[in-house]
C-alpha positions, -999 to +999 in steps of 0.1 A: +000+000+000+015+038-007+004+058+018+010+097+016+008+118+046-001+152+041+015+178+064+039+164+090+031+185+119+017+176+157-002+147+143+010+140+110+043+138+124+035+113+153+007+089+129+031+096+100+060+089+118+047+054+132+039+043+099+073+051+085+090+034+117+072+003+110+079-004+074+076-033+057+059-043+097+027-023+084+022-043+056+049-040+032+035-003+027+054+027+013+048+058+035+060+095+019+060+126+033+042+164+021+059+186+036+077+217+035+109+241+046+135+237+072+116+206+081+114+186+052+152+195+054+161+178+081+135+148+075+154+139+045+189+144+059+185+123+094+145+112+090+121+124+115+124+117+153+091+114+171+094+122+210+066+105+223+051+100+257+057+062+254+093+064+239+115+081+217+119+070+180+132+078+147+109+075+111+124+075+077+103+075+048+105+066+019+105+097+003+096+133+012+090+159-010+068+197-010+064+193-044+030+170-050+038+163-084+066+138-073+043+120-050+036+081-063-002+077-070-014+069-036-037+041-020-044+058+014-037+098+019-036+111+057-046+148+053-030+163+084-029+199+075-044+226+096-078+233+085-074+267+071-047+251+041-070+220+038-086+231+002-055+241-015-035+210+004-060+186-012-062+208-050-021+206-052-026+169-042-048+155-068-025+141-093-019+117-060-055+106-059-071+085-079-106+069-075-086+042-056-075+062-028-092+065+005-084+103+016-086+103+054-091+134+072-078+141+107-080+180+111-096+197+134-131+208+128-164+188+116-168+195+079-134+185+069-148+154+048-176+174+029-153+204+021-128+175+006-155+154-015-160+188-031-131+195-041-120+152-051-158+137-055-144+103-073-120+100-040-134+076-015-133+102+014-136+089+051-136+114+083-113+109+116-100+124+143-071+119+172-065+124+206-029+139+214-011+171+218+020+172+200+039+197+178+066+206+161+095+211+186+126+218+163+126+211+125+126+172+120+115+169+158+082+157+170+068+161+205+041+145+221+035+153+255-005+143+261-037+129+247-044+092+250-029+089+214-064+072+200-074+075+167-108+070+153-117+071+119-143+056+099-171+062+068-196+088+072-219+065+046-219+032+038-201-002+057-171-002+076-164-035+059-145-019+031-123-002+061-109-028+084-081-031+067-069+000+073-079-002+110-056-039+112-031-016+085-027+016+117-027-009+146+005-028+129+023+000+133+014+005+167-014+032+165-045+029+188-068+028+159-107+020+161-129+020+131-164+032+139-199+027+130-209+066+138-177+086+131-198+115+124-210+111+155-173+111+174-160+138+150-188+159+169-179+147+201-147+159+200-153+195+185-178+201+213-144+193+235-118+210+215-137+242+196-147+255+233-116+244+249-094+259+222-115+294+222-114+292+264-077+290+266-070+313+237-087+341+255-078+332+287-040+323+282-045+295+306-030+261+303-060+231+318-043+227+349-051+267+354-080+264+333-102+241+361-087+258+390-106+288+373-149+289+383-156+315+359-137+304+327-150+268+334-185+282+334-179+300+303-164+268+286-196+245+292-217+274+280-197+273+247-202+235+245-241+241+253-243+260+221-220+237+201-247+203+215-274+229+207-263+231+169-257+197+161-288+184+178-303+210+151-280+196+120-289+158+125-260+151+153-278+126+180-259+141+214-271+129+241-282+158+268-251+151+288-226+157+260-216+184+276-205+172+314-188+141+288-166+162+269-154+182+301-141+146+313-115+146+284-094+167+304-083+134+323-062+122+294-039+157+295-011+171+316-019+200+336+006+222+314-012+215+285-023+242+260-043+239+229-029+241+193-046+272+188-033+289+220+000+280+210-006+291+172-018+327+192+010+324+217+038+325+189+022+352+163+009+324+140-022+324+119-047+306+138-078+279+131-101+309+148-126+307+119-128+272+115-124+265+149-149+290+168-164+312+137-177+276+121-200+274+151-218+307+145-222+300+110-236+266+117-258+281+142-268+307+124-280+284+095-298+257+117-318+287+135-301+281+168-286+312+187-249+308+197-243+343+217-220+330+236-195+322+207-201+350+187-192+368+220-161+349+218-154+349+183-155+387+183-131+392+213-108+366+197-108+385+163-093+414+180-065+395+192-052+366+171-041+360+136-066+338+116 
């Protein structure tokens, strides 16, 4: 199987790289990198080393390149770009993807999939998404410091049939993959989680360990995720009325010192996912007829202060 990964970042880097360190162990595949700048660099020089919470390891594949034209026609294509390059990541990829490939989303946000098959309609497109906190530490470094490291993916329509054997594919090199019935479902589940969390902390500045030491930012991050259960109930999404007090027990699977990928996009002068992260919601609410005040409260304050 070739398997591309696109953008080897936080969690490109650490799926990416565990597919490249297993080799011919995950199947007899061919893994190749998209990437670009000081980091592809160093990738090609000395590969990429992936400083994980369970160990320390180094992945070389078999090729890396930010040029998509040299990319071999791929089977399976990890899209791992943040979600604001998304469209033109998957537009400069299409001489990769045929109607063979299975594109596999693991951005941030819930419409990743959709905004894909628009853009690659004969691509069999799945949705996913990942528990971890990792990022680029140096060029060519990875670091993972939290998140149980899960990754769920799965098809939006249709059998997972067609799908297990990428599920037995991730889990040979040592992924804690599930393939599920309802990924639509658990790509929800984790926004209401990560769209609030990443808006609280951004405003805030707070890590999670000062985060739930903190009665008022707590409050205002379950209102958020109110809003977010509101809109999905209203677009189709079957939460159940305790989504909320769920998602707010995800914070068990993180280090205190934790910060979001957001807050440390805003923390370092990058552009951010603010629009697709936090803006999305008002849309979406706006659309389904459901008032989000709360966000766009948010949203407005955030605008003032970050890059997006």
């Amino acid at each position: 199987m070739n398997i591309v990964i696109a953008g080897v970042g936080g969690i490109g880097g650490y799926y990416g790289g565990r597919l490249a360190a297993a080799g011919s162990g995950a199947g007899g595949s061919q893994v190749e990198f998209f990437c670009r700048g000081a980091h592809l660099e160093v990738i090609r020089e000395k590969g990429l080393e992936v400083r994980a919470a369970d160990g320390t390891f180094t992945a070389r594949p078999a090729f890396a390149t930010d040029r998509a034209d040299e990319l071999s026609p791929c089977d399976l294509l990890l899209v791992c770009v943040k979600t604001y390059d998304l469209a033109e990541t998957i537009r400069s990829l299409r001489p990769a993807i045929s109607p063979a490939t299975i594109v596999l989303p693991l951005a941030n946000g819930v419409n990743n999939a959709q905004r894909i098959r628009d853009i690659v309609p004969d691509a069999d497109v799945l949705n996913g998404l990942v528990y971890i906190s990792s990022f680029i530490e140096a060029p060519g470094v990875i670091r993972q410091i939290g998140g149980s490291r899960a990754l769920v993916f799965g098809p939006e329509n249709g059998g997972t049939e067609r799908c297990a054997a990428i599920e037995t594919l991730l889990r040979g090199a040592g992924i804690n993959a599930t393939l599920s019935s309802n990924v639509r479902l658990d790509v929800w589940s984790k926004f209401i989680f990560l769209s609030a969390l990443a808006a609280v902390t951004t405003l805030t500045g707070k890590n999670f360990g000062d985060l739930q030491k903190d009665a008022e930012s707590m409050a205002l991050l379950k209102e958020l995720m109110e809003e977010i259960r509101r809109v999905g109930n209203a677009l189709g999404v079957s939460f159940p009325a305790d989504a909320a007090d769920s998602a707010l027990g995800k914070f068990a699977g993180f280090p205190p010192e934790t910060k979001t990928s957001m807050q440390l996009d805003a923390e370092r002068g990058k552009r951010t996912e603010l629009s697709e992260l936090v803006g999305s919601v008002v849309e979406m609410g706006a659309r389904a007829g459901v008032a989000t005040p709360r966000y766009a409260e948010v949203f407005a304050r955030l605008r003032e202060k970050v890059r997006s």
